[in-house]
C-alpha positions as CSV (number, residue, x, y, z in Angstrom):
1,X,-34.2,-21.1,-131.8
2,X,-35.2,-20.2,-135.4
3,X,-32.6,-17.5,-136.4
4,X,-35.1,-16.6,-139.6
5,X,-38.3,-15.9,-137.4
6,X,-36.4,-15.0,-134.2
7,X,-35.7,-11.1,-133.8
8,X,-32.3,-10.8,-132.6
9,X,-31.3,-7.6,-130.0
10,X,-35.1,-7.4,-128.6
11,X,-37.3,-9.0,-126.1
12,X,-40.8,-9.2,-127.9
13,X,-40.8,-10.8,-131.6
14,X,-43.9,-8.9,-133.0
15,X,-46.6,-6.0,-132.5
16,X,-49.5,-6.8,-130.2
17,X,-52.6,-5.2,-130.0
18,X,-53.3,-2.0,-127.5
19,X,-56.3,-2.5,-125.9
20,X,-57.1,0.8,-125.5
21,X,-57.5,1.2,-129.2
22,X,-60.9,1.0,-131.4
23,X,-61.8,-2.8,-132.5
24,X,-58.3,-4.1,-130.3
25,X,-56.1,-3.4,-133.7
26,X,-52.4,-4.0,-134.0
27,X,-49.8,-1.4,-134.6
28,X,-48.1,-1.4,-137.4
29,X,-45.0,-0.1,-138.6
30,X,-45.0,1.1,-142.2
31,X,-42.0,-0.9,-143.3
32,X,-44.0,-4.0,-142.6
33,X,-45.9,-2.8,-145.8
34,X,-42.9,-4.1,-148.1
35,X,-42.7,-6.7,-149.7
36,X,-41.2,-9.6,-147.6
37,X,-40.2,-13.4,-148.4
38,X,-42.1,-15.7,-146.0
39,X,-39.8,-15.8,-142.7
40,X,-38.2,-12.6,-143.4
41,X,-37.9,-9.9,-140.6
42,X,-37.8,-6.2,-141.5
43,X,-34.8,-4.7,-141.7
44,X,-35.1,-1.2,-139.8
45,X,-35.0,-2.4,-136.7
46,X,-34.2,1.3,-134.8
47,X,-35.1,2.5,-131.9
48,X,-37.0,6.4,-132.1
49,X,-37.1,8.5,-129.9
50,X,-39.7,11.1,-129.3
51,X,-39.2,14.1,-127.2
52,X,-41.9,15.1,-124.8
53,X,-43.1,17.5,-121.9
54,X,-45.2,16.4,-119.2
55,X,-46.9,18.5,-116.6
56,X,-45.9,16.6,-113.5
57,X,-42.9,13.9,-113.2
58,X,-43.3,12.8,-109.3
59,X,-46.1,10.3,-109.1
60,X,-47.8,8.8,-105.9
61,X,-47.7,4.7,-105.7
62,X,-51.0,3.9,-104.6
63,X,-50.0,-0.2,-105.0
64,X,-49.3,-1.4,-100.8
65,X,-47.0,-3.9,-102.1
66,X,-44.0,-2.6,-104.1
67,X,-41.9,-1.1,-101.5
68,X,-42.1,2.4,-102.7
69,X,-44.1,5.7,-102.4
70,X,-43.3,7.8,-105.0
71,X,-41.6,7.5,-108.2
72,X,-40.4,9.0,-111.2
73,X,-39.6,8.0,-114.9
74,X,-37.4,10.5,-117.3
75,X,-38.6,8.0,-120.1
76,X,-41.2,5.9,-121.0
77,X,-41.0,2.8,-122.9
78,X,-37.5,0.9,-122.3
79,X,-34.7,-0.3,-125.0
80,X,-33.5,-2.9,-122.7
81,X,-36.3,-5.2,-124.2
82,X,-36.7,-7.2,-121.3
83,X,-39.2,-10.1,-122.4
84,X,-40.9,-10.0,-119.2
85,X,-40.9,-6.2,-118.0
86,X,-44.4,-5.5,-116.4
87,X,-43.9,-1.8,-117.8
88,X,-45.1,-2.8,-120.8
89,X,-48.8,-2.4,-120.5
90,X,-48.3,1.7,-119.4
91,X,-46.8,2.2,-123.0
92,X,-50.4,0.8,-123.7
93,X,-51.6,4.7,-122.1
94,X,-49.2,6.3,-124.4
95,X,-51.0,4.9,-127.8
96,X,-48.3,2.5,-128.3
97,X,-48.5,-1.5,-128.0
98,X,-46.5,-3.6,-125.2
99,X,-44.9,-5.5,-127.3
100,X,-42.0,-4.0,-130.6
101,X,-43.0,-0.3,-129.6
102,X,-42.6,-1.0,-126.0
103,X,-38.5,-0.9,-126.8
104,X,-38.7,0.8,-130.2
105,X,-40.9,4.2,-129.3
106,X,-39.3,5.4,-126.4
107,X,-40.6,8.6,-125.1
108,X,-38.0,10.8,-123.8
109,X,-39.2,13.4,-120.7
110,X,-36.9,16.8,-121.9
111,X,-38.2,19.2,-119.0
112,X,-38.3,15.7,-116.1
113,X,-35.4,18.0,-113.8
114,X,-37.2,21.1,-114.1
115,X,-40.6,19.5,-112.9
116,X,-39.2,17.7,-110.7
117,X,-36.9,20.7,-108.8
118,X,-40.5,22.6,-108.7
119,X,-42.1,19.7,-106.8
120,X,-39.8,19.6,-104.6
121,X,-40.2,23.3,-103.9
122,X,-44.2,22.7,-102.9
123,X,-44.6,24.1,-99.6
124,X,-46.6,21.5,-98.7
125,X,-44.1,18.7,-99.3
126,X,-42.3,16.8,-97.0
127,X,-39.3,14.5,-97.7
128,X,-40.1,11.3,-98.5
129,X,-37.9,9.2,-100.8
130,X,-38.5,9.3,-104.6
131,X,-37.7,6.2,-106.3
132,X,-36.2,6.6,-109.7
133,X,-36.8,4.0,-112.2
134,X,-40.7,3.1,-111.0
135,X,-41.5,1.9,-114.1
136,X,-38.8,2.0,-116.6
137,X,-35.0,2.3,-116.5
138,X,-33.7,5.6,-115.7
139,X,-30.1,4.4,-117.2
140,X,-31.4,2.8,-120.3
141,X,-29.4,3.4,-123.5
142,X,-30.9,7.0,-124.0
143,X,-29.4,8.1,-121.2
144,X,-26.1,8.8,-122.7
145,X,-27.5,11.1,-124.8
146,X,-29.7,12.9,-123.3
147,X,-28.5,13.0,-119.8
148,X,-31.8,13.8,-117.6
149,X,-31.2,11.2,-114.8
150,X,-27.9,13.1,-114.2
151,X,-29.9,16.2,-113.9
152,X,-32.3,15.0,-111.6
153,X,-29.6,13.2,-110.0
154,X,-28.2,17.1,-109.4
155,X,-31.7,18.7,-108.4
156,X,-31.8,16.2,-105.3
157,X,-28.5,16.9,-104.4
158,X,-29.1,20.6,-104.3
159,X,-32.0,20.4,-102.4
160,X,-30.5,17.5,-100.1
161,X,-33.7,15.0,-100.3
162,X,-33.5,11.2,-100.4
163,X,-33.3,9.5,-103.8
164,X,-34.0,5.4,-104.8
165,X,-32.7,4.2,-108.2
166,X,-33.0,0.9,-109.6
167,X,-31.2,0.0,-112.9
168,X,-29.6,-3.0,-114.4
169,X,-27.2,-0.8,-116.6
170,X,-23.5,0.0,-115.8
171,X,-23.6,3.6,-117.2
172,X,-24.8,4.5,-113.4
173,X,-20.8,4.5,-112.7
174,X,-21.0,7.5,-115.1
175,X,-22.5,9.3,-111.9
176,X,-20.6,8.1,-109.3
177,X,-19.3,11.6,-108.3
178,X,-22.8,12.7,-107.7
179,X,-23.8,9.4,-106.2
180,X,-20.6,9.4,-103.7
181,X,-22.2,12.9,-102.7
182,X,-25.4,12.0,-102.1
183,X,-24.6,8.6,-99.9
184,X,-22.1,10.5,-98.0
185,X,-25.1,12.2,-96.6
186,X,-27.3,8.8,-96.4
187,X,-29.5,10.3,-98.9
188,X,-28.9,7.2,-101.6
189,X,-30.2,4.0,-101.7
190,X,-29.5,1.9,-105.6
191,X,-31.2,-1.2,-106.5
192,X,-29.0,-3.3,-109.2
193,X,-31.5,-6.4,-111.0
194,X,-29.5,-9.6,-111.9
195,X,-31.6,-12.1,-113.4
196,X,-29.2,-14.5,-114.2
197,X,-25.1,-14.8,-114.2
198,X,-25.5,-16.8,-117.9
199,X,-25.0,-14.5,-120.3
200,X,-26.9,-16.5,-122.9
201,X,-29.9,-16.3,-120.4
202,X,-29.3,-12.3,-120.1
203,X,-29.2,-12.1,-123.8
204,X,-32.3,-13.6,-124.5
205,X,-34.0,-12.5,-121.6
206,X,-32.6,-8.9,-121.5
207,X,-31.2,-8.4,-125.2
208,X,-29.7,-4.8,-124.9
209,X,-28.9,-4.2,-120.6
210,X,-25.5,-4.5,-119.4
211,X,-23.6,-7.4,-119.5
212,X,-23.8,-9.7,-116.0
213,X,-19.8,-9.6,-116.2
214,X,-20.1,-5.0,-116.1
215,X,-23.6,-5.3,-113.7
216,X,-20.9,-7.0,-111.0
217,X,-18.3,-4.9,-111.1
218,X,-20.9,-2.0,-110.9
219,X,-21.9,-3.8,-107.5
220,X,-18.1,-3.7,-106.4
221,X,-17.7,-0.3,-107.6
222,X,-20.7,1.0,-105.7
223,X,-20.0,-0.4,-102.5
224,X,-16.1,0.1,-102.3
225,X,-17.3,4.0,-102.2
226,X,-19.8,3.5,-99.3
227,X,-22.9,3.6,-101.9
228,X,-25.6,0.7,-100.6
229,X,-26.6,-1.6,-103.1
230,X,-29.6,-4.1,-102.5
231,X,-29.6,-6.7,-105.7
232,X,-32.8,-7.7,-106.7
233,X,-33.0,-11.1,-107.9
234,X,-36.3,-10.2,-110.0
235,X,-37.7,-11.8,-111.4
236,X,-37.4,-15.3,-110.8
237,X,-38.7,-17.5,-113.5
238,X,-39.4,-21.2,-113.2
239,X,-37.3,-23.8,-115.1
240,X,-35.3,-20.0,-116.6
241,X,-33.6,-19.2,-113.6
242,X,-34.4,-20.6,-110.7
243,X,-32.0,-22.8,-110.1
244,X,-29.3,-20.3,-110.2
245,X,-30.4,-18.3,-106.8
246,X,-27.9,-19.3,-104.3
247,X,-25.3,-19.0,-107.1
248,X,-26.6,-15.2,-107.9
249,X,-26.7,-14.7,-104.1
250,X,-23.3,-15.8,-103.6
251,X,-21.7,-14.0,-106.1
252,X,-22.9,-10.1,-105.3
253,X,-22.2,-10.8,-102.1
254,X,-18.8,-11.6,-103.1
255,X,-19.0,-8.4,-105.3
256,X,-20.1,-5.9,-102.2
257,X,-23.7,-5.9,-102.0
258,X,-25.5,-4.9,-98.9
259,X,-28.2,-7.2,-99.4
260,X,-30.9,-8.9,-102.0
261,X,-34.8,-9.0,-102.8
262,X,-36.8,-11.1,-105.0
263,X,-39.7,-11.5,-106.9
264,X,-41.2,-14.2,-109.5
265,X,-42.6,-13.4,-112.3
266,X,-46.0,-12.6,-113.5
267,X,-47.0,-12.0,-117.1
268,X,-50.1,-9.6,-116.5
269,X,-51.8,-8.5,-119.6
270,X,-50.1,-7.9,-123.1
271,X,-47.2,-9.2,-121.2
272,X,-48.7,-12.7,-121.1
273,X,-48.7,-12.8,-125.0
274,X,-45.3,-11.0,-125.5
275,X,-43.3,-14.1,-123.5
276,X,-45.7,-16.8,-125.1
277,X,-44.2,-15.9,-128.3
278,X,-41.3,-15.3,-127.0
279,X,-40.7,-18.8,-125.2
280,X,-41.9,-20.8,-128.3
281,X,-39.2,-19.6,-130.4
282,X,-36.2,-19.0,-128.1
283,X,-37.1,-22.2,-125.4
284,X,-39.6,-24.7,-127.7
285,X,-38.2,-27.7,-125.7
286,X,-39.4,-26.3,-122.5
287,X,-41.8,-23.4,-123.2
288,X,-45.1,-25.7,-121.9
289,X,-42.6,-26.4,-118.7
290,X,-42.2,-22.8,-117.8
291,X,-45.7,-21.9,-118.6
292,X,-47.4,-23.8,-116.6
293,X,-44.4,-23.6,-113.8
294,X,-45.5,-20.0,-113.8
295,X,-49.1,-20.8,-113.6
296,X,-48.2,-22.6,-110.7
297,X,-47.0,-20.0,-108.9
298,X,-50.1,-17.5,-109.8
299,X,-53.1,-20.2,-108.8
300,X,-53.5,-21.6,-112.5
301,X,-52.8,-18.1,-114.5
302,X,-50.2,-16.9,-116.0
303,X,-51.0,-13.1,-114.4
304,X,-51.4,-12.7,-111.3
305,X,-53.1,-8.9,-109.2
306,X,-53.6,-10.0,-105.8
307,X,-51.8,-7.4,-103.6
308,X,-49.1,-9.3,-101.5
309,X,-49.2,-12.3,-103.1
310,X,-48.9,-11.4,-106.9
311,X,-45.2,-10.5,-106.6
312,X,-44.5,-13.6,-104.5
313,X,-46.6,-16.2,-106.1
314,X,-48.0,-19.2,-103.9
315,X,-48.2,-23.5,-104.6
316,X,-44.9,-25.5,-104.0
317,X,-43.1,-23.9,-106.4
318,X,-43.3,-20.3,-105.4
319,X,-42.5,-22.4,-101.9
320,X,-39.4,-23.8,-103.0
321,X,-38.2,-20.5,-104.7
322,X,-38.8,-18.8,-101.2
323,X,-36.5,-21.0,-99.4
324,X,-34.0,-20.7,-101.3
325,X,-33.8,-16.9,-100.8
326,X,-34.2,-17.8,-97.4
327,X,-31.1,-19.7,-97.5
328,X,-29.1,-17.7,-99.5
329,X,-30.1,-14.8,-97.1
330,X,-29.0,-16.9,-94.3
331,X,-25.8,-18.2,-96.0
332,X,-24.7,-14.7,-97.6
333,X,-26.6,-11.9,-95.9
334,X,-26.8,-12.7,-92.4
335,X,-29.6,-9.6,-91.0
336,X,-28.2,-7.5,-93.7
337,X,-30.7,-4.5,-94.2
338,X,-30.5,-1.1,-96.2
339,X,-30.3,1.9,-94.2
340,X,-33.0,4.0,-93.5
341,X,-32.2,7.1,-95.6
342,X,-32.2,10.9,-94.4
343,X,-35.4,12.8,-94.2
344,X,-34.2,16.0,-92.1
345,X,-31.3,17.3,-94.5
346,X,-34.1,18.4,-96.8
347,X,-36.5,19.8,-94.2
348,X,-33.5,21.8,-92.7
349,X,-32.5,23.2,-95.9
350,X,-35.9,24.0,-97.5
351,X,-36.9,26.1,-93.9
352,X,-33.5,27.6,-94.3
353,X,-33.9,28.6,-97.7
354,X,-37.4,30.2,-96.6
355,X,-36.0,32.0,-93.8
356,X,-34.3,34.4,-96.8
357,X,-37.9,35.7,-98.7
């Protein structure tokens, strides 16, 4: 690694192009007008954060493969600054590129409780279980501040309907009396992502989440209160992390979790360029190894938007990588399954609540 060209605390190293915008141009930042020695990286470095009101915050997943059927994101864009986060290309919709402004321009979703209370009062919806985090992290740094998760987090308590979160970031604990009140009415279902249990690989990888030492004990805290945590193991990377699944698998176990998931990585459009860059100055040794490890997996690309296969990759490699989860699952989570969450605690109270007007 180049400490002068490499961009410490953030995933991408530079703009890249939107292609939504006229003649593919880059974003720029208007420091990057200064003056600069050759090598030199700005200075401001910040993350902003821009306050905004959608219309609608419950979205419908369309996409057969990801496990979900609705979501919701109180923010857009993600200061985590994971290298290889596929949420990048949205921030593309937003005006904004996939790469810097992906982690720097953060779009913060004021009213997201308020919208989503008044979906849930539709008379024509029926419980089914909103996933929170979809896209990006619903306990990313802003969180603490601005507090809309826990909000939300209150709105589907109130109303009794079934909630998914995934998050890599300890401040979830932060909750935990909410959370504890939720799962006691098997409303709750949490998704934790460990990528690696290095924390040199997390800090290049994922240079501003939790540490791997805090995401375990979140694990342990989780479960000792009844709260069931599936890890996912996501995503898996060739020649990055790879080798370390039956060691991740081991150790959440050990720490409480009810079971795990994975899926290897894909680098699907601005995405593709933001880890190139990435790689060459963080990994030069092995950058052309993982690159085309990952091709492997994705029948000679580097993306991959196959439904059914594009999360789980195909070739020997993505073969080998599937038997080790096999084994771990085997070894660590014998027929260990999440529970099916609570669907009629919502439908009583909402024909209750009707029964009054």
């Amino acid at each position: 690694m180049n400490p002068k060209t490499y961009l410490k605390g953030r995933g991408a190293q530079s703009q890249v192009s939107n292609k939504f915008l006229k003649y593919n141009e880059v974003l720029r930042d208007d420091f990057l007008e200064y003056c600069l020695k050759e090598g030199e990286l700005p200075a401001d470095n910040k993350t902003h954060f821009q306050e905004v009101f959608p219309k609608t915050i419950v979205n419908k997943v369309t996409s057969p493969d990801v496990g979900m059927n609705y979501s919701m994101n109180p923010y857009q864009g993600c200061e985590h600054g994971c290298v290889y986060c596929y949420a990048r290309n949205t921030h593309e919709y937003w005006g904004y590129g996939a790469g810097l402004d992906f982690e720097r321009q953060i779009l913060v979703k004021k009213n997201a409780h308020k919208l989503l209370e008044a979906h849930l009062k539709k008379k024509c919806w029926e419980a089914k279980t909103i996933v929170m985090s979809g896209n990006t992290d619903c306990y990313q740094p802003a969180e603490k501040k601005y507090k809309i998760t826990r909000q939300c987090l209150k709105v589907f308590l109130k109303y009794k309907h079934p909630v998914g979160i995934i998050t890599k970031n300890a401040l979830i604990l932060r909750d935990l009396d909410i959370l504890k009140a939720l799962a006691n009415n098997n409303l709750l279902a949490i998704h934790i992502s460990i990528t690696s249990l290095s924390e040199e690989t997390r800090w290049v990888l994922e240079p501003r989440t939790t540490s791997i030492k805090m995401r375990l004990n979140t694990i342990k805290v989780l479960s000792s209160h009844g709260i069931p945590v599936n890890v996912m193991l996501a995503p898996i990377i060739p020649a990055i992390n790879s080798h370390e699944i039956l060691n991740l698998a081991k150790a959440v176990s050990e720490h409480g979790a009810t079971s795990i998931s994975h899926t290897i990585v894909r680098l699907n459009g601005a995405i593709g360029e933001v880890f190139r860059e990435w790689i060459y100055k963080v990994m030069p040794d092995r950058a052309e190894k993982v690159l085309h490890q990952i091709e492997g997996c994705h029948a000679g690309r580097l993306s991959d938007s196959r439904y059914g296969q594009r999360m789980r990759g195909d070739g020997k490699i993505a073969e080998q990588i599937h038997d080790l989860v096999s084994l771990a699952k085997r070894l660590y989570f014998k027929e260990a399954r999440m529970p099916e969450l609570n669907l009629e605690l919502f439908s009583a109270y909402k024909h209750g609540q009707l029964k009054l007007f």
